[in-house]
C-alpha positions in Angstrom: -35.4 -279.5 -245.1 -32.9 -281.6 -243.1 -31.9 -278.2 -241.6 -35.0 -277.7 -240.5 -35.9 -280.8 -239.0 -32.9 -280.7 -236.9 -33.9 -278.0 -235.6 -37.2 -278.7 -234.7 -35.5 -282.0 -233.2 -33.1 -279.5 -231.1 -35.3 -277.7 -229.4 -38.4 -280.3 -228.9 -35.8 -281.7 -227.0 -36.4 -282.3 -222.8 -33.1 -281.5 -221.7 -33.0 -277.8 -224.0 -36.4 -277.2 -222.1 -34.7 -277.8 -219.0 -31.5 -275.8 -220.0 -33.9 -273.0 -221.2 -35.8 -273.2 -218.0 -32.8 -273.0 -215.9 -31.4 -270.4 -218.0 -35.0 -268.0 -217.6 -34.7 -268.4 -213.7 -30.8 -267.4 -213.9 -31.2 -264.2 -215.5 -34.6 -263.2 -213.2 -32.4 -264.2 -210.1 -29.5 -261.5 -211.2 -31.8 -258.9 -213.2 -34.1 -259.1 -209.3 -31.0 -258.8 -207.5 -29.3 -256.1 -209.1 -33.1 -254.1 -209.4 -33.7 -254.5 -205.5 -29.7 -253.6 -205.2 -30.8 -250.3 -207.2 -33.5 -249.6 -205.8 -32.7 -249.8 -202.5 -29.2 -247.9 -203.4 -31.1 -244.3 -202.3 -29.5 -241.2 -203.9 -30.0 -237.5 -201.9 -28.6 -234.3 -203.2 -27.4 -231.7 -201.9 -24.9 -233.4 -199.7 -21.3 -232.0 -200.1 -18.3 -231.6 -199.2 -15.2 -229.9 -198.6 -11.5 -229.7 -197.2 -11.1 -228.2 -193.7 -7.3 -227.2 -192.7 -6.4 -226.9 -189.4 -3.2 -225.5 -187.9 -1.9 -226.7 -184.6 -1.3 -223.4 -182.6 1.7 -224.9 -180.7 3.9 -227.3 -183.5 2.2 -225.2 -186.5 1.9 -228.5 -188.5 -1.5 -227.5 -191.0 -3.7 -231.2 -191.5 -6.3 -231.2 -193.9 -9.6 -233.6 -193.5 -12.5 -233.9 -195.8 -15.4 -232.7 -194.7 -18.7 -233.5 -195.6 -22.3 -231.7 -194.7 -26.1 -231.6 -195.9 -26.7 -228.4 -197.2 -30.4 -228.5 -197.6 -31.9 -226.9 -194.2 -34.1 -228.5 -191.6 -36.9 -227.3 -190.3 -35.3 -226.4 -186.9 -33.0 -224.0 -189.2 -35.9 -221.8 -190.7 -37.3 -218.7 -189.1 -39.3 -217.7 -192.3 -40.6 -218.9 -195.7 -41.6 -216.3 -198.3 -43.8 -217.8 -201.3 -45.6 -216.3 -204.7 -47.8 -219.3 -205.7 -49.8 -217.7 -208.1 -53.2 -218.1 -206.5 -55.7 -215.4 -206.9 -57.2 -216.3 -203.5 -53.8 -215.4 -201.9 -54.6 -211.6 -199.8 -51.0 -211.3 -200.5 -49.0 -212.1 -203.6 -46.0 -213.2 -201.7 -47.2 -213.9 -198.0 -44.6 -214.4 -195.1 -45.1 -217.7 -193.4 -43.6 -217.9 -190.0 -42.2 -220.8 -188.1 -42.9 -221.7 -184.9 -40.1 -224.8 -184.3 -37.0 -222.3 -184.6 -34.5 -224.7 -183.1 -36.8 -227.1 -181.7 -38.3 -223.8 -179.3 -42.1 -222.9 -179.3 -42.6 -219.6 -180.6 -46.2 -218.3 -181.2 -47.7 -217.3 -184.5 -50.4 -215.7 -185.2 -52.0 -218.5 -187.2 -50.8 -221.7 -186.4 -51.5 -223.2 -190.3 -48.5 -220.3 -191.5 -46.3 -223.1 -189.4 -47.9 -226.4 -190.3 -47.4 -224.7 -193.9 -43.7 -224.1 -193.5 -43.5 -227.6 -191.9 -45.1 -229.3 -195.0 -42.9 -227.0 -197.3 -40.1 -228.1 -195.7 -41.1 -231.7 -195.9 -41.7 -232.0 -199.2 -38.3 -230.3 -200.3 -36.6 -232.6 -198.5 -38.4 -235.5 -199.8 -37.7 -233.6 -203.3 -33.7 -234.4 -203.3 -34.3 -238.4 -202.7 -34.5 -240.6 -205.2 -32.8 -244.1 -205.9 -30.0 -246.0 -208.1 -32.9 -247.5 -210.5 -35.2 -244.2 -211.0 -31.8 -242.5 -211.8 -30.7 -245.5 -214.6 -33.9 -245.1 -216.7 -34.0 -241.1 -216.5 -29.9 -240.5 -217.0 -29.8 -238.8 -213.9 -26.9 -238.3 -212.0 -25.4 -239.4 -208.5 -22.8 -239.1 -205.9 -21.7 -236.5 -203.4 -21.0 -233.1 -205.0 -18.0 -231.2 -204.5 -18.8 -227.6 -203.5 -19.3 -224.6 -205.8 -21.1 -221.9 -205.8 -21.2 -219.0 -208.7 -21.1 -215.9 -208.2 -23.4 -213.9 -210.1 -23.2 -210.0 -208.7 -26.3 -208.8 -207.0 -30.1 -208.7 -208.7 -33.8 -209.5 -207.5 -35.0 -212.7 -207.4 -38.5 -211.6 -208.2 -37.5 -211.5 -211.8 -37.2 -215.2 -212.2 -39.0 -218.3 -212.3 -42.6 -217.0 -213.8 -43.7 -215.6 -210.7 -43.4 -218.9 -209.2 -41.0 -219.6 -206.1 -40.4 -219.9 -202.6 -37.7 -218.0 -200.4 -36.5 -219.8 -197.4 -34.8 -217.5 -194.6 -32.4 -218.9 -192.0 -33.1 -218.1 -188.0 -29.0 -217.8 -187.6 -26.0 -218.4 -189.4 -26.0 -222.1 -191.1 -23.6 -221.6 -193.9 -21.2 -219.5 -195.3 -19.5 -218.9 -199.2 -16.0 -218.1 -199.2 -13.6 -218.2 -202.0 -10.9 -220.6 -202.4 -8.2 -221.1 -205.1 -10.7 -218.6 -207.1 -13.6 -220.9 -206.5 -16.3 -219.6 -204.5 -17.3 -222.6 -201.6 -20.2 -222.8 -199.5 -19.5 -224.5 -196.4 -21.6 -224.8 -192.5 -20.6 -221.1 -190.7 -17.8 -221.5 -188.1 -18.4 -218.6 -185.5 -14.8 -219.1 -184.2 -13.2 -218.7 -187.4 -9.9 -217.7 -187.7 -7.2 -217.7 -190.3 -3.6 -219.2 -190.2 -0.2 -218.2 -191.2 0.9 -220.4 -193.8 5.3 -220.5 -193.4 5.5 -221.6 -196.5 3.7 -219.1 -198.4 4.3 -216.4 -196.3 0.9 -215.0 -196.0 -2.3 -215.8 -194.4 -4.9 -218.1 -196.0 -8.8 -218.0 -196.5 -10.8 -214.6 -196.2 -10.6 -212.4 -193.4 -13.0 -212.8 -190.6 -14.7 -209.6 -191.8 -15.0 -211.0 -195.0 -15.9 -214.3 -193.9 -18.7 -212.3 -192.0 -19.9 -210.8 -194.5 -20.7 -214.2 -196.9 -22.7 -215.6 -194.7 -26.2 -217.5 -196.3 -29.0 -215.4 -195.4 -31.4 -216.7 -197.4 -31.5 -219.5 -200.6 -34.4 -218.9 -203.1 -36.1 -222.2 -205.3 -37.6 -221.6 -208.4 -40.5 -223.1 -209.2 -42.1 -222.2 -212.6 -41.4 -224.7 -215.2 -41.0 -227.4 -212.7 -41.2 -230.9 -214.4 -42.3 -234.2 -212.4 -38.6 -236.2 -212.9 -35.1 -235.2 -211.6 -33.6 -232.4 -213.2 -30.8 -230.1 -212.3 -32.2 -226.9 -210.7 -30.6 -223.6 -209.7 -30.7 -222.2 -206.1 -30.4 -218.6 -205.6 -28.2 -217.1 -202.2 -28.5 -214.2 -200.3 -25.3 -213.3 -198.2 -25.1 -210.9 -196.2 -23.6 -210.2 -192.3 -24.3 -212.2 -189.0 -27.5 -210.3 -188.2 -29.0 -211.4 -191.5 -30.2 -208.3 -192.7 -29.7 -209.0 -196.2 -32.6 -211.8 -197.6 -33.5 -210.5 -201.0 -30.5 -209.7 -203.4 -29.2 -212.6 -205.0 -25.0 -212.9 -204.9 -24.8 -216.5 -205.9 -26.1 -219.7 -207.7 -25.8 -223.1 -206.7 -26.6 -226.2 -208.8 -28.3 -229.2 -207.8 -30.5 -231.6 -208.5 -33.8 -232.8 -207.8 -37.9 -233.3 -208.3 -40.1 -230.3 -207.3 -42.9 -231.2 -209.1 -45.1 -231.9 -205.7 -43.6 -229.0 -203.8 -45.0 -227.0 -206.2 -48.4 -228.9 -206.3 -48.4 -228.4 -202.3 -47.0 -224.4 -202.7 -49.9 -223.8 -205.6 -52.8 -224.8 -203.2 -51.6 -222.3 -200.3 -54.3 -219.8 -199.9 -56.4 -217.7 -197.7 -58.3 -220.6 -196.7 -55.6 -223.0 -196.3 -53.9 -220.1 -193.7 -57.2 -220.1 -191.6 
């Protein structure tokens, strides 16, 4: 009993009151802090990186510098977007949408909604990679810039994935390129005046030939959208390489892992139909 009314003593005491008060307001100041911290802390994939050597022609000293990029193309970069949606009021199962903003120049559709589509596809998969430091502490999701890789996989159709549902985003002119490095396979921006250097050393040249080099640049990258689940996953983009003139837009040669939300790129791709193209 004395225990007890000690207690009761303790803590119908002012000062613990105040102490507790003081104590309440402490630990909202930091846990507000450290949420608006988080939240404001924004998170985008799809940013990477990767080392650049470059050999000066005249002392033939190699320097290295890390380079970093956004891989995730803009709208200026697209000259067409493939989708299959699903919707029985599509005339086509996998209609062509054409863009009229190919690097910022007007160039005329036939239907001027197949652009405000590929505008608002574009939009949305943008918007798709973004997140922030507090959505990513409550769903374990993971942050930070990646370090490039790409896996190769051979060549296949793309069409056999993803339940039917996905869209196929096809680049106007060269953006990137894959080339192998210390047997892992790299996707950096295409350099048109590539060349490679003699390394003394070594005795023997270093990256891919120019031919090569040619020949591995992204054509096309393919997102899957079946299964597609309203939080931040990791998710699997599909490349097409081919040569300079982009002939090649359909087999798949590599895989790239990322992460992100598609769920309302979906919902935007699943309402795309005749009507919607009028």
């Amino acid at each position: 009993m004395k225990i007890l009314k000690a207690l009761g003593k303790f803590f119908t005491n002012r000062k613990v009151h105040i102490w507790a008060v003081i104590m309440c307001a402490v630990i909202v100041v930091v846990f507000g802090v450290m949420s608006i911290i988080m939240i404001t802390d924004r998170v985008v994939y799809g940013r990477l990186q990767y080392t650049r050597h470059t050999r000066n022609p005249q002392t033939n000293i190699v320097t290295s510098e890390n380079v970093r990029f956004d891989f995730v193309p803009t709208l200026s970069m697209i000259d067409t977007i493939t989708i299959s949606n699903g919707n029985e009021y599509l005339m086509k199962e996998t209609p062509q949408l054409n863009n009229n903003q190919v690097g910022g120049v007007h160039d005329p559709v036939v239907l001027q909604s197949e652009a405000n589509a590929v505008a608002g596809i574009m939009q949305r998969l943008n918007q798709s990679r973004r997140t922030n430091a507090f959505r990513q502490f409550f769903t374990r999701g993971e942050s930070g810039r990646q370090h490039v890789q790409a896996n190769f996989v051979g060549a296949w159709q793309f069409e056999e994935l993803s339940e039917g549902l996905w869209i196929r985003l096809v680049f106007a002119r060269p953006e990137f390129v894959v080339i192998q490095i210390n047997n892992r396979w790299e996707i950096q921006p295409f350099n048109p005046n590539y060349t490679r250097h003699f390394d003394e050393e070594l005795g023997t040249y270093v990256g891919p030939s120019i031919a090569t080099y040619n020949n591995q640049i992204i054509t096309a990258i393919h997102i899957p959208l079946g299964g597609v689940e309203n939080r931040f996953t990791q998710q699997t983009w599909h490349l097409s390489v081919g040569r300079t003139n982009m002939v090649n837009q359909t087999s798949i040669g590599f895989t790239f892992q990322t992460f992100g939300n598609y769920h309302n790129l979906l919902r935007f791709v699943s309402r795309i139909d005749d009507n919607f193209l009028l």
